[in-house]
Structure formats: structure tokens, C-alpha cells
Backbone as a chain_set.jsonl record, in Angstrom:
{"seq": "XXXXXXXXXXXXXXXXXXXXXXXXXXXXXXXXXXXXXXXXXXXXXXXXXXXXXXXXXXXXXXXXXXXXXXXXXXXXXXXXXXXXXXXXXXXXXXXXXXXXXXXXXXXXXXXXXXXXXXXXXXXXXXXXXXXXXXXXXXXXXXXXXXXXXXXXXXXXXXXXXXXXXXXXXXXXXXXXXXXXXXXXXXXXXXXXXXXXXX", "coords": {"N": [[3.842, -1.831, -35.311], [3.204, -3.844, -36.721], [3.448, -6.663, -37.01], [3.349, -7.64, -35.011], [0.784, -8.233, -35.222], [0.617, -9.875, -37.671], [1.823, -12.531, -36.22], [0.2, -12.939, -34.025], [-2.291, -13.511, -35.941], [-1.583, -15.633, -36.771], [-2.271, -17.267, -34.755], [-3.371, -20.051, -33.959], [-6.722, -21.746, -32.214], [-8.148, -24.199, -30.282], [-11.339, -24.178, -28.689], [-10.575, -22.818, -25.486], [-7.471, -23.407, -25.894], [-4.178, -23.543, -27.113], [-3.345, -24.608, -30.119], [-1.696, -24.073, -32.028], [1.128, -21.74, -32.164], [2.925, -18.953, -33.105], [6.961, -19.388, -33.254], [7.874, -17.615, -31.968], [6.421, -16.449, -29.561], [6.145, -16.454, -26.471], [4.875, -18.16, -23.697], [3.477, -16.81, -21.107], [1.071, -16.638, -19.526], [-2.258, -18.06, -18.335], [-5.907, -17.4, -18.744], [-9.65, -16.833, -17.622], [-10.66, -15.597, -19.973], [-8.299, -15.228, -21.874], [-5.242, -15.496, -23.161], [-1.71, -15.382, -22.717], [1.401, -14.229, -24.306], [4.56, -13.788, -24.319], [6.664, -11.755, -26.408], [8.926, -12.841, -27.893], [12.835, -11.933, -26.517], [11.924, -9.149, -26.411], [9.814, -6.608, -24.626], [7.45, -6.852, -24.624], [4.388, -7.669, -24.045], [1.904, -10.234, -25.468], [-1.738, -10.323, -25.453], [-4.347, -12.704, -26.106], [-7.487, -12.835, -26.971], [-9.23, -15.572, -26.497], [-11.359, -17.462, -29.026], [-14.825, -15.885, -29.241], [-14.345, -14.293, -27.411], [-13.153, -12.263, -27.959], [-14.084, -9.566, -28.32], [-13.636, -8.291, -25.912], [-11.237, -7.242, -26.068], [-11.589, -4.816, -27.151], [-12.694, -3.772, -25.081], [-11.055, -3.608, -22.759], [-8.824, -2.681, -23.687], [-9.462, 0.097, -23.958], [-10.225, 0.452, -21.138], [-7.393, 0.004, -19.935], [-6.66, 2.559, -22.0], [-7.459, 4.599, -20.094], [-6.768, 4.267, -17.676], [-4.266, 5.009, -18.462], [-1.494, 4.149, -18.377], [-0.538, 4.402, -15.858], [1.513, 3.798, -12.537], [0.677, 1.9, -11.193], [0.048, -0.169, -13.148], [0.494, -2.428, -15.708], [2.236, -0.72, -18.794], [0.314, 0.759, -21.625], [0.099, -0.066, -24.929], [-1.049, -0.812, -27.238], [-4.089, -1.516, -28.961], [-5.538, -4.351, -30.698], [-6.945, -6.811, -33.097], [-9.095, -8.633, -31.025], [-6.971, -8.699, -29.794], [-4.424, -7.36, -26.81], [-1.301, -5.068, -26.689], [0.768, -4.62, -24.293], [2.942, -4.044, -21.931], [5.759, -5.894, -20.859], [5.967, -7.254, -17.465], [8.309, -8.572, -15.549], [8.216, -10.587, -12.931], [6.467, -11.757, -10.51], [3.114, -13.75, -9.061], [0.721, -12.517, -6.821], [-0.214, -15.439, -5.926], [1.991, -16.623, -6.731], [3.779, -15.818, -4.991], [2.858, -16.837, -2.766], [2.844, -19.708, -3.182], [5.989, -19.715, -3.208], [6.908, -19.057, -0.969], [7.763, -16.552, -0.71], [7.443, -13.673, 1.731], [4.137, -11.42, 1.55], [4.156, -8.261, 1.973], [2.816, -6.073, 4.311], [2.473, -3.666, 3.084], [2.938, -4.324, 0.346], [0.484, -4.807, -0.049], [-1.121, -2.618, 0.828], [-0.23, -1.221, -1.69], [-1.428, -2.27, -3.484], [-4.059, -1.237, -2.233], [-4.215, 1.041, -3.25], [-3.454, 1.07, -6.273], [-6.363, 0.382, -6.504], [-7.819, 2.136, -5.58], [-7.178, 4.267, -7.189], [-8.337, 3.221, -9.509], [-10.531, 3.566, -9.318], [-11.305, 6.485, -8.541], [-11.072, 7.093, -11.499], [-13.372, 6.728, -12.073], [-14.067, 3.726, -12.669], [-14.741, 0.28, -11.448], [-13.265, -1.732, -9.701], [-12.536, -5.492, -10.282], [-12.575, -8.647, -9.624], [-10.02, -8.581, -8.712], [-7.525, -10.682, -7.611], [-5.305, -13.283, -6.614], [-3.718, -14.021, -8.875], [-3.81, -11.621, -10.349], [-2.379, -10.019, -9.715], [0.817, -8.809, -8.995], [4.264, -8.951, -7.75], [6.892, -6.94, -8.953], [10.631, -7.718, -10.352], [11.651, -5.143, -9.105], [10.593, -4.577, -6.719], [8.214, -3.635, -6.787], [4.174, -3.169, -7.401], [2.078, -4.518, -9.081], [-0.853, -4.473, -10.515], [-2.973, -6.799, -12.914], [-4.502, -7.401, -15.504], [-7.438, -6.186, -16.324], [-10.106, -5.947, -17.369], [-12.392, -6.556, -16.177], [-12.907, -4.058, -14.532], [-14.968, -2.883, -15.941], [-17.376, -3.776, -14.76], [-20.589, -3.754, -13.272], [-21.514, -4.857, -10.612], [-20.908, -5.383, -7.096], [-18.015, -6.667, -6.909], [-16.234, -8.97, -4.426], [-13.858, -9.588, -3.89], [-10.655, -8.785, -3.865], [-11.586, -7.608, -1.207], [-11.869, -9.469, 0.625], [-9.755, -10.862, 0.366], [-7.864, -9.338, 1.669], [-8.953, -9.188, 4.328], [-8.723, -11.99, 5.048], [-5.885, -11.658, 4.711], [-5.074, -10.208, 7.411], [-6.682, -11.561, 9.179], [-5.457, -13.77, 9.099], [-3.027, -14.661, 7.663], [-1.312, -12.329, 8.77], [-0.988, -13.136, 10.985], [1.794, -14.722, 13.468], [2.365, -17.083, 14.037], [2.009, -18.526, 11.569], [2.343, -20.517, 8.378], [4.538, -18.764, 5.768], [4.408, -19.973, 3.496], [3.308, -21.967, 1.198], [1.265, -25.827, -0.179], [0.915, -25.933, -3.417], [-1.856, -27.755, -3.857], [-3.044, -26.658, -1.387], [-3.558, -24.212, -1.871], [-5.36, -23.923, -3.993], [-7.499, -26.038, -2.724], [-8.591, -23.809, -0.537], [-9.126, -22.105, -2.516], [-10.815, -23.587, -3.849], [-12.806, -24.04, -1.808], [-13.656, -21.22, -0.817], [-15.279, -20.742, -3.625], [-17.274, -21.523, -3.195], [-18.573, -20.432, -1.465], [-17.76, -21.627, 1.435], [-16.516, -20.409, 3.15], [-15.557, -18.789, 6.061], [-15.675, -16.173, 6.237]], "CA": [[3.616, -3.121, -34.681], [2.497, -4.496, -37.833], [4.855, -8.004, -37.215], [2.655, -8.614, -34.481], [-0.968, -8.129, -35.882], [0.875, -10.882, -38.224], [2.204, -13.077, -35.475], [-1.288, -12.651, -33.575], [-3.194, -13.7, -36.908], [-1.246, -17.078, -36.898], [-2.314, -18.287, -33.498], [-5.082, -21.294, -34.125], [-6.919, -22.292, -30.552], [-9.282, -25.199, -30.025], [-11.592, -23.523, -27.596], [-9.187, -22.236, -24.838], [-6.183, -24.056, -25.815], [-3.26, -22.298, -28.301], [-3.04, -25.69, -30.263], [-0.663, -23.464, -32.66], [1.92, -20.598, -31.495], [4.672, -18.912, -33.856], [7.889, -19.667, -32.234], [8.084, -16.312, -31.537], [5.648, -16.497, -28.683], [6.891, -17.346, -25.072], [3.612, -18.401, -23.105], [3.089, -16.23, -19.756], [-0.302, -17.413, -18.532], [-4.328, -17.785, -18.938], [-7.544, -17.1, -17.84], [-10.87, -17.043, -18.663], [-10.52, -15.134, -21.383], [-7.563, -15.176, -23.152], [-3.851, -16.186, -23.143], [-0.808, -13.712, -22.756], [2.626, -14.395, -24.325], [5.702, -12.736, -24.51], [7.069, -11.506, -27.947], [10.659, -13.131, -26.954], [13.898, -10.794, -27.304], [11.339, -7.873, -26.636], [9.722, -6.094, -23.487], [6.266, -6.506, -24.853], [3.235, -8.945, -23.909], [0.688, -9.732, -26.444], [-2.843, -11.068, -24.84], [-4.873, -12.724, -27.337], [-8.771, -13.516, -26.662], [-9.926, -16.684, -27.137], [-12.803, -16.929, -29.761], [-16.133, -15.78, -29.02], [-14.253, -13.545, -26.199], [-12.807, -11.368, -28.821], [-14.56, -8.17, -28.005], [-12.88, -7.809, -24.431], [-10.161, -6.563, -26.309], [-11.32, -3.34, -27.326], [-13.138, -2.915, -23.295], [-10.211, -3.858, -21.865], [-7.829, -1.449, -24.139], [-10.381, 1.833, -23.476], [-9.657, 0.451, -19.23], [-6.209, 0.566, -19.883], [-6.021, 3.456, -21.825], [-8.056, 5.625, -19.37], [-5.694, 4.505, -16.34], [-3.024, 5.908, -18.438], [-0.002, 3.697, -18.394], [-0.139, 4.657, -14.409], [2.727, 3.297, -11.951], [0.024, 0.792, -10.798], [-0.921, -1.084, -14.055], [1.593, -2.423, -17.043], [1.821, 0.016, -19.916], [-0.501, -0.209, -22.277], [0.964, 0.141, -25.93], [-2.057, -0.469, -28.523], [-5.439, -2.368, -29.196], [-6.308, -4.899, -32.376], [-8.622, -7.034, -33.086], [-9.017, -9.768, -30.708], [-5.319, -8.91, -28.872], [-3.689, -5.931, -26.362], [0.168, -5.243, -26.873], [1.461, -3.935, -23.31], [4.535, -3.869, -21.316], [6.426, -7.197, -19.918], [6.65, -6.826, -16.603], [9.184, -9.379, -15.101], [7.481, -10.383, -11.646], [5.522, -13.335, -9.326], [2.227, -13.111, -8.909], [1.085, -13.019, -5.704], [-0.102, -16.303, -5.968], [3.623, -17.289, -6.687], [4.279, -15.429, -3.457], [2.088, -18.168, -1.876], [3.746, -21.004, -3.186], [7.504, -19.732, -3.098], [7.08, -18.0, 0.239], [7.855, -15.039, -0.349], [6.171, -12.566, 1.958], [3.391, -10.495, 0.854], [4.075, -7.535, 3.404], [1.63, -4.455, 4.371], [3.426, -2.022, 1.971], [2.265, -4.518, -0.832], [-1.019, -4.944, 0.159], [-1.822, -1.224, 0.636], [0.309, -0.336, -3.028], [-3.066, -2.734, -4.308], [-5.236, -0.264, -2.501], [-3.818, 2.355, -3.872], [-4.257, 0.741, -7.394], [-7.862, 0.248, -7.107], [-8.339, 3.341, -5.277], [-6.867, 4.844, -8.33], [-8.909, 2.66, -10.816], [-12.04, 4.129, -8.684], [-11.327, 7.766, -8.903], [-11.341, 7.532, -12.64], [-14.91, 6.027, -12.646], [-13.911, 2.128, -12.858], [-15.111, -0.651, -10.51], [-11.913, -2.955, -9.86], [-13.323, -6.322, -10.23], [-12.133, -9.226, -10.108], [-8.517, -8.441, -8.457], [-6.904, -11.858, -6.574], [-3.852, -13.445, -6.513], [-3.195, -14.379, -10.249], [-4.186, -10.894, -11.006], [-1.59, -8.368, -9.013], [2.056, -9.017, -9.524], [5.348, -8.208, -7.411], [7.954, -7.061, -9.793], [11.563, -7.802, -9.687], [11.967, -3.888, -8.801], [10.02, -4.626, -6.244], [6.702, -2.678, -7.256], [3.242, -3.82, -7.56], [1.468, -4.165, -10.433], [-2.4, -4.987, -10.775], [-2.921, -7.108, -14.847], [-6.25, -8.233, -16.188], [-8.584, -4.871, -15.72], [-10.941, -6.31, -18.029], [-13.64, -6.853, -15.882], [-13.046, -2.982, -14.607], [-16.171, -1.944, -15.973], [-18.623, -4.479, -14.29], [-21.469, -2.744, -11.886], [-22.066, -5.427, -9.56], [-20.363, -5.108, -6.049], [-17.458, -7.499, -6.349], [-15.989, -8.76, -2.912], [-12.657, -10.457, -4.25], [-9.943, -8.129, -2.904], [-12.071, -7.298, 0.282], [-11.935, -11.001, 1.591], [-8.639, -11.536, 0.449], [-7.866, -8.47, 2.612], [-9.293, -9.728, 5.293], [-7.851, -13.277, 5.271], [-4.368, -11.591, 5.265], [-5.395, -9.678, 8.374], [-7.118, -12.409, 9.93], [-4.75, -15.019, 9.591], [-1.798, -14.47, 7.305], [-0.663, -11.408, 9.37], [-0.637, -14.405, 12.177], [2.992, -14.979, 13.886], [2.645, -18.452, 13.689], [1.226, -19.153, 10.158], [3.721, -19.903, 7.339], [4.398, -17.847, 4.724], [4.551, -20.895, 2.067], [1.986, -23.52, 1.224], [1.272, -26.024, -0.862], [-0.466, -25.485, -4.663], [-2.634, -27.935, -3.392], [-3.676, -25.987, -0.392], [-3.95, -22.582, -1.844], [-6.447, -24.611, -4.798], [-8.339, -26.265, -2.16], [-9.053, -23.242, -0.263], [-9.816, -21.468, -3.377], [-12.583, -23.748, -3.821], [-13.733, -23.653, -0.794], [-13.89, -19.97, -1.529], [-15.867, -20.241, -4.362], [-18.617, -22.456, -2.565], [-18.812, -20.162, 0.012], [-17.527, -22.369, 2.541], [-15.23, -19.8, 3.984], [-15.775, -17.656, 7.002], [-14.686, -14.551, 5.129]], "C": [[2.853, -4.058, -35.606], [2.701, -6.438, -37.844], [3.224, -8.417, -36.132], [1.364, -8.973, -34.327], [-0.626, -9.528, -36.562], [1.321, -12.309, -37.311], [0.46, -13.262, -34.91], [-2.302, -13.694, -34.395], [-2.917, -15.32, -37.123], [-1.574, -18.295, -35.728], [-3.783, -19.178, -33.611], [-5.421, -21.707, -32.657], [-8.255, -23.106, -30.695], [-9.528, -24.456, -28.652], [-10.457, -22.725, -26.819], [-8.016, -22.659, -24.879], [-5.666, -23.667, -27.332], [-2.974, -23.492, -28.821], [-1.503, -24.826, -32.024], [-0.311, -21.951, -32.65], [3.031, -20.528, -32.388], [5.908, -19.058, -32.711], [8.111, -18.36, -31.642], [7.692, -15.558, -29.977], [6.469, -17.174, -27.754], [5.409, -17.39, -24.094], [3.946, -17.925, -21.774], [1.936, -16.937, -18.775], [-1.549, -17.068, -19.138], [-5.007, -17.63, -18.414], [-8.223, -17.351, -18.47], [-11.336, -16.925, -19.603], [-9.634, -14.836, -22.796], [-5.949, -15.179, -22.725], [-2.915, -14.844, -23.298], [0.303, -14.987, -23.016], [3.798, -13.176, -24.313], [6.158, -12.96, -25.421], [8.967, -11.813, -27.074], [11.548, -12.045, -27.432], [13.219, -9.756, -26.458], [10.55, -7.255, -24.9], [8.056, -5.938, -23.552], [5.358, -8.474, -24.51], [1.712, -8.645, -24.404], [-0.291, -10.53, -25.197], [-3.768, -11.024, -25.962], [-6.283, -13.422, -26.471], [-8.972, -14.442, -27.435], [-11.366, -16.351, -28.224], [-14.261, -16.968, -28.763], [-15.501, -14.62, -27.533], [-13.083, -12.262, -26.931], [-12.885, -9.729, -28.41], [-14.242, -7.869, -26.8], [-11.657, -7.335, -24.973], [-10.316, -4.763, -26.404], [-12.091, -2.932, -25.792], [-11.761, -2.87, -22.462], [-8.622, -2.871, -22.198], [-8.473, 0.183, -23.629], [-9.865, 1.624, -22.175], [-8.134, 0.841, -19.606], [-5.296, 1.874, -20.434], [-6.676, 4.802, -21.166], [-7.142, 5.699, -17.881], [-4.503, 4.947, -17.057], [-1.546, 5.456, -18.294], [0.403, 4.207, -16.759], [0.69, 3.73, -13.772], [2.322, 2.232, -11.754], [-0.437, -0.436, -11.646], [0.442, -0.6, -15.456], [0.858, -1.279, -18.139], [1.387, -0.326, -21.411], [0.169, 0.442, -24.125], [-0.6, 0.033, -27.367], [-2.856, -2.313, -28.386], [-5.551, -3.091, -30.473], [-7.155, -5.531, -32.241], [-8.355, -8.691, -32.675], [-7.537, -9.645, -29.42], [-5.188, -7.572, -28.397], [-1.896, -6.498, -26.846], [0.521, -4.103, -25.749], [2.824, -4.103, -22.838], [4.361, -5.058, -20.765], [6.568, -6.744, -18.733], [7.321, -7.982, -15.923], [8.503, -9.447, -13.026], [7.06, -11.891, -11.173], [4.488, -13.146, -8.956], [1.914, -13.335, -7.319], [0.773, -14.916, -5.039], [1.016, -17.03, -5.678], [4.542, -16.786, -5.381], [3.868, -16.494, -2.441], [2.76, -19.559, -2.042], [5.319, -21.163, -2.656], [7.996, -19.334, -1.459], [8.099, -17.363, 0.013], [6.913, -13.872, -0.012], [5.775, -11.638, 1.841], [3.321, -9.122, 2.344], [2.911, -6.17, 3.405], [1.616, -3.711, 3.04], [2.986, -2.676, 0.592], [1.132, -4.425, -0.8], [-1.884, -3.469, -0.165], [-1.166, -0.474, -0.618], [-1.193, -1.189, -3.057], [-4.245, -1.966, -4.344], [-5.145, 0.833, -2.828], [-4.068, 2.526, -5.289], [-5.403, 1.041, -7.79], [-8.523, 1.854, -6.835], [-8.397, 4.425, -6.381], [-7.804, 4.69, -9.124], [-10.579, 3.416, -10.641], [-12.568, 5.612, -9.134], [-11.279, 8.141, -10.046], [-12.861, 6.882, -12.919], [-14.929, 4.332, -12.856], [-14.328, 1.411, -11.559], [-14.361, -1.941, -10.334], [-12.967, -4.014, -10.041], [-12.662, -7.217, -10.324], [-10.241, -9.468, -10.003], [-8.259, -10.021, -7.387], [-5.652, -12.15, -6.949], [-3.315, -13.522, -7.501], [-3.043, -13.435, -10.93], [-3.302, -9.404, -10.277], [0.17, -9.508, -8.784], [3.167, -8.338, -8.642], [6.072, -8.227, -8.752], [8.901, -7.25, -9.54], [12.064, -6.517, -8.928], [11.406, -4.033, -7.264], [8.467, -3.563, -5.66], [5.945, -3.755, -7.33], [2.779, -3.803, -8.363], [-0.129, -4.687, -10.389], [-2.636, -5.057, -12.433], [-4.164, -7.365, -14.367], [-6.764, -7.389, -15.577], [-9.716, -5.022, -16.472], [-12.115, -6.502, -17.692], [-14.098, -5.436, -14.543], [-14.552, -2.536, -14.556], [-17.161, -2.47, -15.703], [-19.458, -3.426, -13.094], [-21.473, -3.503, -10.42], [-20.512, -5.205, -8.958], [-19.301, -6.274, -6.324], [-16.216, -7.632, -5.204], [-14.372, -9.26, -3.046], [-11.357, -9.736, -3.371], [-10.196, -7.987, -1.583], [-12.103, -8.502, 0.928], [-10.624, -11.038, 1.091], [-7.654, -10.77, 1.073], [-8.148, -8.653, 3.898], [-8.845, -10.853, 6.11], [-6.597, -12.484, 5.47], [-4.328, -11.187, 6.551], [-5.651, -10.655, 9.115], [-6.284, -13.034, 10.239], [-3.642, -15.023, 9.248], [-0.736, -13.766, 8.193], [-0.155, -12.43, 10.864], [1.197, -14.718, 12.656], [3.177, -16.706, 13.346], [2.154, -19.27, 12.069], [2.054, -18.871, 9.284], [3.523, -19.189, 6.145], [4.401, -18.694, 3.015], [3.379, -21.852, 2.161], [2.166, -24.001, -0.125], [0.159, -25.552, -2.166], [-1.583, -25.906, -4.302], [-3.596, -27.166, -2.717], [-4.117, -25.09, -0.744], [-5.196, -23.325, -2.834], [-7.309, -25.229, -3.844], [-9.524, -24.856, -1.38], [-9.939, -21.953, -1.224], [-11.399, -21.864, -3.781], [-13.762, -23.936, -2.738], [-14.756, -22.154, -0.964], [-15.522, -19.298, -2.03], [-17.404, -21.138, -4.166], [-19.269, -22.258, -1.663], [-18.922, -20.496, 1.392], [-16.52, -22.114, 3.263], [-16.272, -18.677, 5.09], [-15.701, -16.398, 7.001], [-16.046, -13.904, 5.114]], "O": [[2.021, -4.887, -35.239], [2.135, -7.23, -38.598], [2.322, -9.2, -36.429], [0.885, -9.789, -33.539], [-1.366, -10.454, -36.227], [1.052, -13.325, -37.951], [-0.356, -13.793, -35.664], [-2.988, -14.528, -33.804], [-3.764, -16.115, -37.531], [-1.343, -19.504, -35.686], [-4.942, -18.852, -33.354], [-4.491, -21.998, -31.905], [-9.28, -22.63, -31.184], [-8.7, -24.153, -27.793], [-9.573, -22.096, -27.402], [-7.308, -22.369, -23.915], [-6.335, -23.522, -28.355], [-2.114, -23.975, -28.084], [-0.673, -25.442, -32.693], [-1.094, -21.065, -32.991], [3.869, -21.407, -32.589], [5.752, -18.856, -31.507], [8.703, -18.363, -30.562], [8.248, -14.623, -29.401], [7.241, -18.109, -27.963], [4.965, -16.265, -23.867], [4.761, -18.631, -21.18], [1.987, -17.531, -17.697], [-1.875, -16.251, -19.999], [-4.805, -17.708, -17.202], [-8.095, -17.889, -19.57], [-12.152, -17.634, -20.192], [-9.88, -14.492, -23.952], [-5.732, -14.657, -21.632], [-3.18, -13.737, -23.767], [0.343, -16.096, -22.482], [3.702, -11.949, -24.302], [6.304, -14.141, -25.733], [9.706, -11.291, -26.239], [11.297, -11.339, -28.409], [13.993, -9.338, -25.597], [11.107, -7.809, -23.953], [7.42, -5.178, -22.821], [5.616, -9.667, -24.667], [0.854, -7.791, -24.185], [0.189, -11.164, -24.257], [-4.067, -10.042, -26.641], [-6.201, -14.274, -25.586], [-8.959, -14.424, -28.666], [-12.123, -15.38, -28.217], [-14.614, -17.769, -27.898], [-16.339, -14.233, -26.719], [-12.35, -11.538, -26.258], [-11.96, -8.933, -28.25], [-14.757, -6.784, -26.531], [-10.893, -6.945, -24.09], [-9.606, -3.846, -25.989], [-12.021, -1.759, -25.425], [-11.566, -2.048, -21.567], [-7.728, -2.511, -21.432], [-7.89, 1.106, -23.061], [-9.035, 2.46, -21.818], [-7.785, 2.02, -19.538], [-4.202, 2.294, -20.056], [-6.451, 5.915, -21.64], [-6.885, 6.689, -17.195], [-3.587, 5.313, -16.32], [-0.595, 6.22, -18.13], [1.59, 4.376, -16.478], [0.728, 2.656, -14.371], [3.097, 1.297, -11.952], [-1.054, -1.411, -11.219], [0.968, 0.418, -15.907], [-0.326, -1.002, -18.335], [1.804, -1.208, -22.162], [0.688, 1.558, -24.161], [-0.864, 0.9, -28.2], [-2.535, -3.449, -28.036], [-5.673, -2.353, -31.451], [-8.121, -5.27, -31.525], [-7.827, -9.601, -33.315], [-7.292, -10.389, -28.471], [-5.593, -6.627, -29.074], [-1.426, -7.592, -27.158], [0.582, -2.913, -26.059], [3.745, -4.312, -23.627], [3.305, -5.448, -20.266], [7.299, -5.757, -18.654], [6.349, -8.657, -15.582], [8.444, -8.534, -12.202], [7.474, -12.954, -11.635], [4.504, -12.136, -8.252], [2.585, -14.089, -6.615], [1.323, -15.467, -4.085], [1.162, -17.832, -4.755], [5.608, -17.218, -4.945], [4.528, -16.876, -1.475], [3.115, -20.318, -1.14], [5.831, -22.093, -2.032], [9.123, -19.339, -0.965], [9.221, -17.572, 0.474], [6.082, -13.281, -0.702], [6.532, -10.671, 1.918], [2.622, -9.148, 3.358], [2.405, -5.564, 2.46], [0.741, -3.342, 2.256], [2.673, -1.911, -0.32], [0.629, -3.815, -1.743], [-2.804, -3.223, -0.945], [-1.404, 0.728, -0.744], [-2.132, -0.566, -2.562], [-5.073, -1.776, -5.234], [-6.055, 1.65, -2.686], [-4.62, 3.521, -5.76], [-5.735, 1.64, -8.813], [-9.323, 2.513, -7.5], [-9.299, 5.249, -6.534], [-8.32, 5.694, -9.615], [-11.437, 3.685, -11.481], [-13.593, 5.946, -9.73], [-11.384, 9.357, -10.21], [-13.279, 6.63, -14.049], [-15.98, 3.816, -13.234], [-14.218, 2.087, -10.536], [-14.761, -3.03, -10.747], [-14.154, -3.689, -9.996], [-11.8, -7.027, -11.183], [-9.468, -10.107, -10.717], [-9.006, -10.206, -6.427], [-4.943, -11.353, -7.562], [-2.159, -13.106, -7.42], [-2.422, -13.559, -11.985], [-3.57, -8.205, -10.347], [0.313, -10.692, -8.478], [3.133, -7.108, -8.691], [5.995, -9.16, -9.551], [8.986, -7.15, -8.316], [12.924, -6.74, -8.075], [12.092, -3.333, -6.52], [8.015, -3.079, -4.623], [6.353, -4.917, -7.347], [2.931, -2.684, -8.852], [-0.09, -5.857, -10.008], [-2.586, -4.085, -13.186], [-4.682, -7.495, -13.257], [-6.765, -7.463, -14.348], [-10.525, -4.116, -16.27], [-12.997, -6.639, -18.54], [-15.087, -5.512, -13.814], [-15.186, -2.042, -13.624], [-18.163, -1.959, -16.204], [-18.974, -2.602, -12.318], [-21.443, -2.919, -9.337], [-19.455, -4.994, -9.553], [-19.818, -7.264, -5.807], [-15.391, -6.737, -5.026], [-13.744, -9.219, -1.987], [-11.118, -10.166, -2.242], [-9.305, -8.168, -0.753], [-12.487, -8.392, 2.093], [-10.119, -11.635, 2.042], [-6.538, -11.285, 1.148], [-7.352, -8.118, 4.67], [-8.626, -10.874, 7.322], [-6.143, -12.653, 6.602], [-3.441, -11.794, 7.152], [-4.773, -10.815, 9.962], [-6.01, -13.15, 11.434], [-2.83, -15.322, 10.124], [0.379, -14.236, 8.421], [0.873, -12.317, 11.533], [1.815, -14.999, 11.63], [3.92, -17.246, 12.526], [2.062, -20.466, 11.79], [2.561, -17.77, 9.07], [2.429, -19.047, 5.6], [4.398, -18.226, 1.876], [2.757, -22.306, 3.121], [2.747, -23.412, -1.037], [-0.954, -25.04, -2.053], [-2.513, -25.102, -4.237], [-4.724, -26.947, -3.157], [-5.16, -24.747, -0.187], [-6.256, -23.245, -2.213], [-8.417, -24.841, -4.213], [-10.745, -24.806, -1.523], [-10.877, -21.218, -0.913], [-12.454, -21.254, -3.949], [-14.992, -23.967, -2.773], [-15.965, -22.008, -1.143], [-16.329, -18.454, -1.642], [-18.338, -21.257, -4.959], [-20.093, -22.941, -1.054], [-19.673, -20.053, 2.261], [-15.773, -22.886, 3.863], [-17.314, -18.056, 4.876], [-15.676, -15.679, 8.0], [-16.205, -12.812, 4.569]]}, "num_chains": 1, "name": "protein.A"}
């Protein structure tokens, strides 16, 4: 995988933004810490840390290779410096379940706790799981990405309220299964202002 240590090495980023990408790169999505593309043609997705967030590469390769390439979490293929190189998985996150309505049914919900339950019994502390961060596939499997924040101590509540909300209200007869971006972003910041009932 030498091509893409070289590919990798060419990506320039003003702060969080990829202001130069070999064409090679097909842009997936971002976060807080670092950008994922897809090596086009290929079945692989690099994730490259932004600077100064570099060193989540090698915590976040040890998480993935202690879960083991398990059913629950893309396979993880190898660590460098600054980037992972795992498996594509072709999917919607559930997020994109929220927008597209398509519904998120029991059977997904409880593959997630099956995930973490997993991620638990090897000594890890999910963290940090929500909608941007667990994935239907087209197979229709679940997938839980970004385990990077795995090995935090503190209690986080993220899954367990968004567990709750589906229960509470989603699971609702009358409540639709689509919304707008808007909406799901508003309530997110509600959310994060603690101006939810959750």
C-alpha cells in the first residue's frame, strides 16, 4: 500500500479544509478530526487527520485492530502516519436515514447495541456513537465508523438519548419517518445546549 502513503503525503489542508486532493481521492465525509476519501476504482477508504490531530491515527488503528475487523465495524487494513486504510463500505448513515426516510427499524437499532456491547466486552468505552457515526449498508447490515474516541473514560450519553428519542417518539405511529436537514440540525443543537428533555 505504498501508492497510498504517496497519495496521502500529497494532501495539503488549511486547517480542516483539503485545499489540495490527488484526483485519485473521492471525498466521503468529515469530522472533527479528519477527512475520509475513497481511493476511486478500489474498495478501500483512506482517513487522513487533520494537522495537529495526527496522533488519533495510531489510537484509533490499535481500536480497530483490537475489534478485529468484526461484522460490526469496517475492516481495518493498516495504520500510517497521520491516515487509516479500511474497507469502503457502500451505505447511508443513519443520519441519511433521517433525511431520505428511510426507516431506522428495531433490528437496526439493537445490531448498534450489539456493536457497542461488543466494543465493551473487549475493554473499550463506545463514545461518541450518533447518527453520522453508524451506517446502514446496501446489504442491509449495520456498521458503527469513527471508534476513535473508543478509549475515552468519561460516561458518554450519546447513543443512550438517541435511544431513547427513538423510543419516545420516533417509534410514534404518527411521527414521520423523514425530516428536514434543517430540523434534524436544529434539534441537534438544541441537543447540544441541553435544551432537550432526553
Amino acid at each position: 500500500m505504498g501508492n497510498i502513503k504517496d497519495l496521502v503525503g500529497k494532501v495539503q489542508f488549511d486547517g480542516d479544509r483539503a485545499i489540495v486532493v490527488p484526483q485519485e481521492f473521492q471525498w466521503i465525509g468529515q469530522g472533527r478530526s479528519a477527512v475520509v476519501y475513497r481511493l476511486k476504482g478500489t474498495a478501500l477508504a483512506i482517513k487522513i487527520f487533520y494537522p495537529g490531530y495526527e496522533d488519533l491515527a495510531h489510537i484509533e488503528g490499535e481500536v480497530y485492530e483490537k475489534l478485529n475487523n468484526h461484522e460490526f465495524f469496517p475492516a481495518f487494513y493498516e495504520q500510517g502516519e497521520g491516515y487509516l486504510t479500511m474497507q469502503y463500505v457502500e451505505g447511508i448513515t443513519f443520519y441519511d436515514c433521517l433525511v431520505n426516510g428511510v426507516a431506522i427499524t428495531e433490528e437496526m437499532v439493537q445490531r448498534v447495541d450489539e456493536a457497542l456491547e461488543f466494543a465493551c466486552r473487549l475493554g473499550f468505552n463506545p463514545s461518541d456513537t450518533h447518527l453520522k457515526n453508524i451506517l446502514l449498508t446496501t446489504d442491509g447490515e449495520v456498521k458503527v465508523i469513527d471508534v476513535v474516541r473508543f478509549t475515552q473514560e468519561f460516561d458518554c450519553p450519546h447513543w443512550r438519548d438517541l435511544k431513547k428519542a427513538y423510543e419516545t417518539f420516533y417509534q410514534r405511529r404518527y411521527v414521520p419517518k423523514k425530516f428536514p436537514r434543517f430540523f434534524i440540525e436544529f434539534i441537534i443543537r438544541l441537543y447540544r445546549k441541553r435544551l432537550l428533555p432526553i
